[in-house]
C-alpha positions in Angstrom: -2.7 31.2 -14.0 0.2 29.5 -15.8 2.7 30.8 -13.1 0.5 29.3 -10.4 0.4 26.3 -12.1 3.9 25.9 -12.3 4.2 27.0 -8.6 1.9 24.6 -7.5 3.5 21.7 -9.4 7.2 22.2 -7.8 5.9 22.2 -4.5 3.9 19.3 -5.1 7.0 17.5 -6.6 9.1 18.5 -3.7 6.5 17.6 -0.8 6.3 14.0 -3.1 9.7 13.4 -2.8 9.6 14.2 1.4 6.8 12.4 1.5 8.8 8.9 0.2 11.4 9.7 2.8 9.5 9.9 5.4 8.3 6.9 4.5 11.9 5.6 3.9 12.9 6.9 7.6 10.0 5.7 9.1 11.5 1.9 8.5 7.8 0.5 8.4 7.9 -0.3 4.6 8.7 2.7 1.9 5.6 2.9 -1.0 5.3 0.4 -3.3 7.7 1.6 -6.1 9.9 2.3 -3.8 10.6 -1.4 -2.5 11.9 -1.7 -5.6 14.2 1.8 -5.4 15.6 0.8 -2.4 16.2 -3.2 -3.9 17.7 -1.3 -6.5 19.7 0.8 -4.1 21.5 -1.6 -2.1 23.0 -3.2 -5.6 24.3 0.2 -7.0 26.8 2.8 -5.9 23.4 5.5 -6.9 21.7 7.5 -3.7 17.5 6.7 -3.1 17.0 9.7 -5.4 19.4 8.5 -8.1 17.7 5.4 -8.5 14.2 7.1 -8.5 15.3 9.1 -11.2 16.6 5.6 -13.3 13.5 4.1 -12.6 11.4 6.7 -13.8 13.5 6.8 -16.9 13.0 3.2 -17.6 9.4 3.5 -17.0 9.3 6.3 -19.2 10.7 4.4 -22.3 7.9 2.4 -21.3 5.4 4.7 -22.6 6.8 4.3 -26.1 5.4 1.3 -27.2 1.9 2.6 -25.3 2.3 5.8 -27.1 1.8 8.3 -24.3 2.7 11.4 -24.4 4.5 12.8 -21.8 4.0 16.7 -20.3 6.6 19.1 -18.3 5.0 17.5 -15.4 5.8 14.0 -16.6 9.3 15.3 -17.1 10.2 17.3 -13.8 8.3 14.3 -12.3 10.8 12.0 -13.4 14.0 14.9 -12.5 12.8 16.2 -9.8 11.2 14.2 -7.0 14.5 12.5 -6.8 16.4 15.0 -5.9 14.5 16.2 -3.2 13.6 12.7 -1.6 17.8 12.6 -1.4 17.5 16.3 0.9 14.6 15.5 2.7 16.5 11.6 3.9 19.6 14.4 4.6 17.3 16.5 7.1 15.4 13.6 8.3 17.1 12.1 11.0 16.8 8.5 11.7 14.8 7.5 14.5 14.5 4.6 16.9 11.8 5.1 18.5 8.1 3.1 17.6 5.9 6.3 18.0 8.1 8.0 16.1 8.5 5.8 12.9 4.5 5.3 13.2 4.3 8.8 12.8 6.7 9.7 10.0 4.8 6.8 8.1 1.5 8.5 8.5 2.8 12.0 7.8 4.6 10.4 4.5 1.4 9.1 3.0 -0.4 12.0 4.0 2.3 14.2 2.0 2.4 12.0 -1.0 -1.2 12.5 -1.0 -1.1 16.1 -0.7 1.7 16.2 -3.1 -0.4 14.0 -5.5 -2.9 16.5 -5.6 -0.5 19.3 -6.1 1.1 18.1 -8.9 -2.0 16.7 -10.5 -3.8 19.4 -10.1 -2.0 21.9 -11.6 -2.8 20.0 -14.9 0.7 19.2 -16.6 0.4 15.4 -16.8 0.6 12.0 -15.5 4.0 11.2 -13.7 5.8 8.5 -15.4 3.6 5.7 -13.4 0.7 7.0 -13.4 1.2 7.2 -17.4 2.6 3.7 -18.1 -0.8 2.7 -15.6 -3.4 4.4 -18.2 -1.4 3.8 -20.7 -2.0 -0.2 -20.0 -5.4 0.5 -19.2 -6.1 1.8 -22.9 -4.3 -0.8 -24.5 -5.5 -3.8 -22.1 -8.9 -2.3 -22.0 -8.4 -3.7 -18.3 -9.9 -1.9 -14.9 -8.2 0.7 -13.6 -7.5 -1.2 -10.6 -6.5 -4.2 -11.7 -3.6 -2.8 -14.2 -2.2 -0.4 -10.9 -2.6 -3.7 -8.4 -0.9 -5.9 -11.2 2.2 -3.2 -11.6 2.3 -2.7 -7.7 2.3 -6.4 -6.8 5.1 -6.9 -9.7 7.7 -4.0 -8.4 7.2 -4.5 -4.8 7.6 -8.1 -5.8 11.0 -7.5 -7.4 12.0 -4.5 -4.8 11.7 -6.9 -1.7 13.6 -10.0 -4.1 16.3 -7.2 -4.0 16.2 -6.5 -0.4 13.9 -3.4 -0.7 11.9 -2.9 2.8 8.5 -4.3 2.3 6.3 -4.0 5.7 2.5 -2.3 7.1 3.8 1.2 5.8 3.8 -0.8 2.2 0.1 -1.8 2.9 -1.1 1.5 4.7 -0.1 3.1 1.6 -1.6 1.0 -0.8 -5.0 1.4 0.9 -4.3 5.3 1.9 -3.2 6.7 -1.0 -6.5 6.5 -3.1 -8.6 8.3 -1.2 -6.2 11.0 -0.1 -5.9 11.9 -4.0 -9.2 12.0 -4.1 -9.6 14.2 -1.3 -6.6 16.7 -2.4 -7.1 16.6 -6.4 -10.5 18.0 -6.5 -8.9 20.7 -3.8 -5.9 21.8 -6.2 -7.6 21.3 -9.3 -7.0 24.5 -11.7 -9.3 23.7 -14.0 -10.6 27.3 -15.5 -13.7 28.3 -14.4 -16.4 28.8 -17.1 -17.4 32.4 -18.4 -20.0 33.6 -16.9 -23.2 33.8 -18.6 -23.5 37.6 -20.2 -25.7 39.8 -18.3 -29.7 40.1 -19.5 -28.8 43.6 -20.5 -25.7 42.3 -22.6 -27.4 39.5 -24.0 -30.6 41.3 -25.4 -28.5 43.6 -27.1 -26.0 40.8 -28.5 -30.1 39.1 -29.4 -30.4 42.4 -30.9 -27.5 42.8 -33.1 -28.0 38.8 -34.7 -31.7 39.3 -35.4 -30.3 42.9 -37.3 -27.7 41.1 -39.2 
């Protein structure tokens, strides 16, 4: 179980980080968060990935004063998806063509969905968003969805400030990418299963034995 677990989380973390270049390459608007990597990009000599991995740090020293506590997932989140957004925008070509980008934007959220549910699933905690996001809910005591619009609005805010590429892939993914983690959690969740109940035969004699003792 553990070595599925941690199978299922590097694929997930590697299909995340294809995901956000797809939606990079698909010049329609990159995710929210990364408005702000690319902003951040075009005013340091770091790749995409680089600056996905500073970011993550920073949001990560973020969780100190919200006391969170991070996981391996939290920490090969913030390593990892970097690194493989920078080889998938190497094998990703760049395209021209409309039909084209409107594809690799739908396949993009659809992978950081799947991804989502990957990684998520295989139970080794929050990425470094995703924590700083609870993490404000509990100490706000604000909704969910007012603490994850409030941090979206503010980074894609700053990203496009910076010159980060804010457009309808931005918004598509913003409405998207809720339900498609609901959809792909629940499918990937490794949750283990309850025992099963003992049989009748097993269970009169365990009766048995407690009424002799």
């Amino acid at each position: 179980m553990v070595l599925r677990r941690v199978v299922q989380l590097l694929i997930g973390l590697f299909f995340y980080g294809v995901g956000l270049a797809m939606l990079v390459r698909s010049m329609l608007g990159a995710a929210p968060w990364d408005v702000l990597t690319l902003g951040v990009s075009n005013h340091v000599p770091l790749s995409f990935g680089m600056v996905i991995i500073l970011i993550s740090v920073v949001v990560l020293l973020c969780w100190i004063p919200l006391r969170e506590r991070p996981g391996l997932g939290t920490v090969l989140n913030a390593l990892l998806v970097g690194p493989a957004a920078d080889l998938a925008l190497l094998m990703i070509p760049e395209v021209s063509a409309l039909w084209v980008r409107v594809l690799l934007m739908i396949a993009g959220v659809t992978m950081v969905g799947l991804a989502t549910g990957l990684y998520i699933g295989a139970r080794f905690g929050p990425g470094p968003r995703d924590g700083l996001m609870t993490g404000l809910h509990r100490v706000t005591g604000k909704p969910i969805w007012v603490v994850r619009t409030g941090l979206e609005i503010i980074v894609v805010t700053l990203g496009w400030l910076l010159g980060g590429v804010f457009g309808i892939g931005t918004v598509v993914f913003a409405l998207a990418i809720g339900p498609l983690c609901q959809f792909f959690i629940p499918l990937f969740d490794v949750e283990p299963r309850p025992r099963p109940d003992p049989e009748p035969a097993e269970a009169s004699a365990v009766n048995v034995r407690g009424r002799a003792r």
